[in-house]
Each structure stands twice: as structure tokens, then as C-alpha cells.
C-alpha positions as CSV (number, residue, x, y, z in Angstrom):
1,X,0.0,0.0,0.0
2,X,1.2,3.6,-0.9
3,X,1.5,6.4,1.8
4,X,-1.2,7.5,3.1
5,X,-1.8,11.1,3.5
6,X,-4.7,12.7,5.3
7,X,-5.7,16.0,3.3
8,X,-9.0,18.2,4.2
9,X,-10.1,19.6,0.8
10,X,-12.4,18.0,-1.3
11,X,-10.6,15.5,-3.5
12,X,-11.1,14.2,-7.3
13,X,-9.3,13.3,-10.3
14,X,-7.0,15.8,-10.9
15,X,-4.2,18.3,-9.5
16,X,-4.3,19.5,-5.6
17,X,-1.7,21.7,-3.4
18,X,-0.9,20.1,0.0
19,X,0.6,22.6,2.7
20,X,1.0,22.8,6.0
21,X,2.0,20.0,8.4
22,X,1.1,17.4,5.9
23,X,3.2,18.7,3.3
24,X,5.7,18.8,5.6
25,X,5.6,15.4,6.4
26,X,4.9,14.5,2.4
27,X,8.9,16.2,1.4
28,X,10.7,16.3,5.3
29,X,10.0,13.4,6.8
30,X,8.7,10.8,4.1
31,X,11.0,12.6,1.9
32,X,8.4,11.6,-1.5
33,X,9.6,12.9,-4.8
34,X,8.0,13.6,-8.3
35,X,6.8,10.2,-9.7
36,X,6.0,8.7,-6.3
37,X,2.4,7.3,-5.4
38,X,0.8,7.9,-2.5
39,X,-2.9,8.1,-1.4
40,X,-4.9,10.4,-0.4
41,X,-8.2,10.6,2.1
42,X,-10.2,13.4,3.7
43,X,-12.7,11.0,5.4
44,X,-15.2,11.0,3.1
45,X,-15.5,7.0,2.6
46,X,-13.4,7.0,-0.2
47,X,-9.5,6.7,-1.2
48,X,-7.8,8.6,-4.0
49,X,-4.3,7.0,-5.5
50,X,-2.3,10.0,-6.4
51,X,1.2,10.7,-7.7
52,X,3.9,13.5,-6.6
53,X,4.4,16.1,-9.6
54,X,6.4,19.1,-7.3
55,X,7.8,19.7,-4.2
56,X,8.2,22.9,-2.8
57,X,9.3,23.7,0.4
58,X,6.3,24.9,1.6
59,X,3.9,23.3,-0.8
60,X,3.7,19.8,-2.5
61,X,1.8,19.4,-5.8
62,X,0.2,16.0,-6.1
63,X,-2.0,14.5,-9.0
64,X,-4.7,12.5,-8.0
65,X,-5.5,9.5,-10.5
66,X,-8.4,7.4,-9.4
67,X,-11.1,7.4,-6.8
68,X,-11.4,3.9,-5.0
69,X,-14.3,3.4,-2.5
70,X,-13.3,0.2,-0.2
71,X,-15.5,-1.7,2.1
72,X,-13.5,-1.0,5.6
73,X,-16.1,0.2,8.1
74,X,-18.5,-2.5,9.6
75,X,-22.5,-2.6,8.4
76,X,-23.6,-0.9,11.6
77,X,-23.0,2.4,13.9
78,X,-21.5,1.4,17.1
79,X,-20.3,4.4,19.7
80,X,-18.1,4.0,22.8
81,X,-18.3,6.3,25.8
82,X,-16.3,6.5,28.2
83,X,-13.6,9.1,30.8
84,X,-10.4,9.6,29.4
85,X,-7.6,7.4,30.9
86,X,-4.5,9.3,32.3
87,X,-1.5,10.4,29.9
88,X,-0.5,8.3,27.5
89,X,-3.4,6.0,28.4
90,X,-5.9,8.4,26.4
91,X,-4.0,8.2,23.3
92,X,-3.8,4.6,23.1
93,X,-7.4,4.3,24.0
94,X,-8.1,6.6,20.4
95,X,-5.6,4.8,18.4
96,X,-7.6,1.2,19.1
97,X,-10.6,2.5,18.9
98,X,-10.0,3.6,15.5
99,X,-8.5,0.4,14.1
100,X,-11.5,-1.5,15.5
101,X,-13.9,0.9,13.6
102,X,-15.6,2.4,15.8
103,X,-17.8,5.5,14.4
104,X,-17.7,7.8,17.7
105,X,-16.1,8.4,20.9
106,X,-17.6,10.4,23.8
107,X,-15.5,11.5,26.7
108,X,-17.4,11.4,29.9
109,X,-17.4,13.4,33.2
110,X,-18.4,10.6,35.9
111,X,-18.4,11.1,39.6
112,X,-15.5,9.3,39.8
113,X,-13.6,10.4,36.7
114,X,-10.3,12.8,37.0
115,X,-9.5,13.4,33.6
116,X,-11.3,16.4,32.1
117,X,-10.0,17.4,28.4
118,X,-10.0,21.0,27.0
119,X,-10.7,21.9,24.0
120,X,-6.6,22.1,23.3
121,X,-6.6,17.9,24.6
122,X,-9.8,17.1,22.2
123,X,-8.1,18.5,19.1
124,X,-5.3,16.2,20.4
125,X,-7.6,13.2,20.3
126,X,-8.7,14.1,16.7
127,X,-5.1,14.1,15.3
128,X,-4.7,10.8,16.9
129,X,-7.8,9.6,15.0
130,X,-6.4,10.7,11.6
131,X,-2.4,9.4,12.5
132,X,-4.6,5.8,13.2
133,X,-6.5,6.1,10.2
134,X,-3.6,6.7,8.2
135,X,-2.2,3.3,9.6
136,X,-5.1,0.7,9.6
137,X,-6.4,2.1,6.0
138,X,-9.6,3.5,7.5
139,X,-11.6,6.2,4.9
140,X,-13.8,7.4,7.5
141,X,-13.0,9.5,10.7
142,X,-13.8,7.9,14.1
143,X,-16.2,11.2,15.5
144,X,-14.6,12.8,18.9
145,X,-17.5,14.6,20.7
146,X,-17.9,16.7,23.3
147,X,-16.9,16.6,26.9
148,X,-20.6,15.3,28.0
149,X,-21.8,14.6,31.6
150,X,-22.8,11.0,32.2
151,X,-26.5,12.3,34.2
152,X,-27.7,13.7,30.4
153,X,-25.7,11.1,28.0
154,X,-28.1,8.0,28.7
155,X,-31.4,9.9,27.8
156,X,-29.9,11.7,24.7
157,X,-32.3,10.8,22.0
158,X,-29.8,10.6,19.0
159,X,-28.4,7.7,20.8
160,X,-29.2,4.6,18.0
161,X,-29.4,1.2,18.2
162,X,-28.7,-0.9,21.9
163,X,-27.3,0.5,24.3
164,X,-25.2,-1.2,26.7
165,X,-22.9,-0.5,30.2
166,X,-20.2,-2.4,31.5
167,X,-19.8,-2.6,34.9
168,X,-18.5,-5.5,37.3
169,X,-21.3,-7.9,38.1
170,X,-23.6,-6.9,35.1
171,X,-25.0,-9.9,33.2
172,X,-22.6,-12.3,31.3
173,X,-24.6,-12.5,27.9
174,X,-26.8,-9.2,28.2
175,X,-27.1,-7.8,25.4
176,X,-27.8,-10.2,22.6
177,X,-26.9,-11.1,18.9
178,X,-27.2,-9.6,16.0
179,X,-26.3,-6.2,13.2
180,X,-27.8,-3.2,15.2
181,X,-26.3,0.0,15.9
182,X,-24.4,0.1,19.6
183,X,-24.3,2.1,22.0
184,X,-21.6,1.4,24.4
185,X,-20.7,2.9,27.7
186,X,-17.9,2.3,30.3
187,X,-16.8,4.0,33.7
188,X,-13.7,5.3,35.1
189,X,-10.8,4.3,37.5
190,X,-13.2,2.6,40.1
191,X,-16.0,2.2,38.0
192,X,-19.7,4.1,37.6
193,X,-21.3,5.2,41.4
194,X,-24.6,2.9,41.8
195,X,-26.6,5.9,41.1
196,X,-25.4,6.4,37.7
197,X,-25.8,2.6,36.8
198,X,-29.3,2.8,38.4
199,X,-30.0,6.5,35.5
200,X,-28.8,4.1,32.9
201,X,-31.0,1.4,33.5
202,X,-34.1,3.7,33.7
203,X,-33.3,5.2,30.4
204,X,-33.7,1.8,29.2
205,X,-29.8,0.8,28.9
206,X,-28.4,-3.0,29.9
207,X,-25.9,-3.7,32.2
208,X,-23.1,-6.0,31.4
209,X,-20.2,-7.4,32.6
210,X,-16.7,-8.4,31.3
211,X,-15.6,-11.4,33.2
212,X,-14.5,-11.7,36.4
213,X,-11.4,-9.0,36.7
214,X,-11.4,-5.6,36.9
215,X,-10.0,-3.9,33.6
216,X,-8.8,-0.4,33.2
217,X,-10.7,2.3,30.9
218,X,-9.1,1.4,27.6
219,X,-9.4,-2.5,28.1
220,X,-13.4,-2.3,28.9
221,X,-13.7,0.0,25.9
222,X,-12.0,-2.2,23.4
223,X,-13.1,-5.0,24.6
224,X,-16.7,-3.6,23.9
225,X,-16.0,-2.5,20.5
226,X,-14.6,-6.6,19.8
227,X,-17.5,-8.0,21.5
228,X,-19.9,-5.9,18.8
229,X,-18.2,-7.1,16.5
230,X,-18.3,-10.2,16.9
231,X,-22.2,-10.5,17.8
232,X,-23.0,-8.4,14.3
């Protein structure tokens, strides 16, 4: 597979002017010449092969040649929600859940959570979504949303599909089989308080668990995202 760039323009057959950080990375550190193929994506589903024609040292010059539209995110919308681990921890968290195709991440605030981004730290989490993309081949950006309170995110009514909470002594095989959208949600360092479980389950969400040890933030949530997978 060719290098793969990231570019937010609209893309079609024909030439475009890359500048910026990607164009830096394009002639610096990939060092790509006239003549070389890369391709191209800006998230809209689809992939463009392209070739190098200039590089300037401010702005690259590519040619794109073809449009290709492969099948790489799964037949159904599943979310994760969850806080953000500490440090490095957050990153990681993004990367994963990217290459398992997830469609959106929510950061919570919990009662128990520490961790609350700033606008500066969500930008952060959206570069990390497009550096993933670049690596697993994924044409569509995993969705970052909003810093969003755990009391208002179970009763949000753009919330499609089953909705589901991990927490330690949930039910073992509670939320079924089959291709729906998923909604999954998962608490932080110590878990969700009883009175937030309790708000989820009267906006109509299932409780389950995920075996019989406790697991940090980023193992619950990608465990999640496999375990839709796998039921779809």
C-alpha cells in the first residue's frame, strides 16, 4: 500500500496543493519525490491514489488519479463512551478504537472520573484519530465529541441502536446477537457510582459485565468495541 496522507479539501481526479503540516511530512520526513504514489483521504469514505508532480518547500503538488471506495467500516454504527484514561493512556485508548472501527467516541465526566480534556486535549484526540486512520487504511473518521456529563448522555435521544454499560457484576450475555447500531458505555478508574448505573437502566440501557477482573478504561472499551463485532 502507498503512503497515506490525510488531506481536508475535497478530492477528485486531478491536481491539488498540500501545505501545512502534511506537506511537511509529504517532502521532510517521508522525503516523496515527483513520480512517487501515494494516497490520499479526507474521510469522506473513499480513497484517491495519487502521484507526486512538485515539491516545494512549503507546498507539495500531487496529481490525483483514481477514486477507490473500499469496504473498511462494519455494516452498523457502534459508539463508545467513556472518561479519558491518564497520559499516554488516552492516546492509546483513540488509536484502538479507530482500528477497530468504531464511528464515535464520547469523553465522559463521571463522579468518579479525573480526567477532564479541554478543547486544546480534544483537538489532540482528533489528530490521533487521523495518524490511526492513516495506519489501519480507514476512509472514515472515528467522530470525537464533546466533553458530555454522564447524568444527560443515557437519555440523549440521537443515541441509536442498543445501548449497553459495562460494569462488574452486570449480566454475562446481556445484550444479545445480532447487526444493530451500539451504543456502548464504560466507567472510570473505580468504575460508575450505583446511582449512575441505576440512570442508565431507567433510560432503558443494559448492564453487562466483562468477566471476572477488573479492567482499566481502555481494556473495557476495546473489549466492547470486539464484543460488537463479533455479535454483528
Amino acid at each position: 500500500m502507498a503512503d497515506r496522507f490525510y488531506i481536508n479539501c475535497p478530492l477528485a481526479p486531478g491536481p491539488v496543493a498540500v501545505d501545512g503540516s502534511e506537506a511537511h511530512h509529504l517532502a521532510v520526513v517521508c522525503r516523496l519525490r515527483p513520480g512517487d504514489a501515494v494516497c490520499l483521504f479526507n474521510g469522506d469514505g473513499r480513497q484517491y491514489p495519487a502521484e507526486v508532480r512538485a515539491v516545494g518547500r512549503r507546498v507539495v503538488v500531487l496529481e490525483v488519479r483514481a477514486v477507490e471506495a473500499p469496504v473498511r467500516e462494519h455494516p452498523f454504527r457502534l459508539e463508545i463512551a467513556a472518561p479519558l484514561p491518564k497520559g499516554d493512556r488516552a492516546q492509546f485508548l483513540i488509536e484502538k478504537l479507530t482500528e477497530l472501527g468504531v464511528a464515535s467516541f464520547t469523553p465522559l465526566r463521571t463522579a468518579r472520573g479525573v480526567v477532564l480534556p479541554r478543547e486544546t486535549k480534544l483537538d489532540k484526540l482528533q489528530r490521533y484519530v487521523i495518524e490511526a486512520s492513516k495506519q489501519c487504511g480507514r476512509n472514515v473518521l472515528m467522530e470525537i465529541g464533546p466533553l458530555t456529563d454522564w447524568a444527560a448522555f443515557p437519555r440523549r435521544d440521537d443515541l441509536r441502536g442498543r445501548k449497553v454499560l459495562a460494569h462488574p457484576g452486570g449480566a454475562a450475555n446481556g445484550w444479545g446477537v445480532g447487526g444493530a447500531d451500539v451504543v456502548a458505555a464504560v466507567g472510570p478508574e473505580g468504575g460508575f457510582t450505583e446511582e449512575e448505573v441505576d440512570s442508565a437502566r431507567a433510560a432503558g440501557w443494559e448492564v453487562v459485565g466483562l468477566g471476572p477482573r477488573i479492567l482499566r478504561v481502555e481494556t473495557a472499551a476495546m473489549a466492547l468495541a470486539v464484543m460488537a463485532r463479533s455479535r454483528a
